[in-house]
C-alpha positions in Angstrom: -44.7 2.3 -14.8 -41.3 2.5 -14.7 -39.2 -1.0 -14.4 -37.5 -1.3 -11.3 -33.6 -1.0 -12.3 -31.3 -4.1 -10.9 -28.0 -3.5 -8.9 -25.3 -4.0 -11.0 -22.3 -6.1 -8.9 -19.0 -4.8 -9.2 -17.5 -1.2 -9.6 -19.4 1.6 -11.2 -18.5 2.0 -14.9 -15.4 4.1 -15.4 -14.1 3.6 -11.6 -10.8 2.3 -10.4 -9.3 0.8 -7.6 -5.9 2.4 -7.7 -5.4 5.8 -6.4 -2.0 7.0 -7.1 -1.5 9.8 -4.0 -2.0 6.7 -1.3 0.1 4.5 -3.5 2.8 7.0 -3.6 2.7 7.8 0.4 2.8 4.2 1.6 5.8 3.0 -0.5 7.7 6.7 0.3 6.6 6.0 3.9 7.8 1.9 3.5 10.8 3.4 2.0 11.8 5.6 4.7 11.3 3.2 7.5 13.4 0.8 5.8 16.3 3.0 5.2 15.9 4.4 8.5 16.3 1.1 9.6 18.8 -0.2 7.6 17.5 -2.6 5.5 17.9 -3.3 2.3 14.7 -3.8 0.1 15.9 -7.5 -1.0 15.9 -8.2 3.1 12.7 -6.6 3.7 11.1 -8.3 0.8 12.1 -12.0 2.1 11.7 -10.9 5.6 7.5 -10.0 4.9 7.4 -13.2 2.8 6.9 -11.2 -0.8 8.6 -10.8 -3.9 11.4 -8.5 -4.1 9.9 -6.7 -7.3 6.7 -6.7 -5.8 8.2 -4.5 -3.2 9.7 -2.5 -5.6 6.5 -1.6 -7.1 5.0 -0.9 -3.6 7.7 1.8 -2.7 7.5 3.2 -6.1 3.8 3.4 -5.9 3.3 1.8 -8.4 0.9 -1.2 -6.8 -1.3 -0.6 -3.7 -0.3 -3.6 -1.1 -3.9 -5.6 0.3 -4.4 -5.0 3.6 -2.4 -8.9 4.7 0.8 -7.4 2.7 0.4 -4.1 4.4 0.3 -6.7 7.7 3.2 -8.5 6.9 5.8 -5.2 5.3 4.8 -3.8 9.0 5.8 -6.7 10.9 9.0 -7.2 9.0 9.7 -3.6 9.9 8.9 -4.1 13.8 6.3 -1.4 13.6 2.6 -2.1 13.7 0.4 -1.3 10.4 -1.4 1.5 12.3 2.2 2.9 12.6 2.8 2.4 8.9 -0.7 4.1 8.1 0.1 6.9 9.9 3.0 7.5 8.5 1.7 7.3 5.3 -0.9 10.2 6.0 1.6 12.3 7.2 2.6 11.6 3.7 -0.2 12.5 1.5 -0.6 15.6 -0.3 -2.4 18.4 2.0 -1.1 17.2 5.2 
């Protein structure tokens, strides 16, 4: 008989968690609402109570925000994450 195999915790070998297209369509998204808006990225930064490189990364796409950073760059831009998310969609390859 075969032994039973035991669930390994964690990611599967060889996976990530950072996929570049979504990474690339929030911050171009981010980006664009702030320059819409008029603000610059230091303001935004202190305004959703992050670092200012941070936010560099995140509109370069080069970090994926957690879901309480996506919370709090929406707030600071007066638009609500589901507006941010769909923004970002609009932005992804294919759409």
């Amino acid at each position: 008989m075969q032994a039973k195999r035991g669930i390994q915790r964690g990611r599967p070998v060889g996976a990530t968690t950072f996929e570049a297209a979504p990474a690339l369509a929030f911050g171009a998204a981010v980006r664009a609402i702030r320059t819409e808006e008029g603000i610059a990225q230091e303001t935004l930064a202190h305004l959703a109570g992050i670092e200012r490189s941070h936010m560099g990364k995140i509109e370069r796409g080069e970090h994926m925000p957690t879901l309480a950073v996506i919370l709090k760059i929406a707030r600071a831009l007066g638009r609500s994450a589901g507006e941010l998310i769909l923004e970002t969609e609009a932005r992804l390859p294919g759409n």
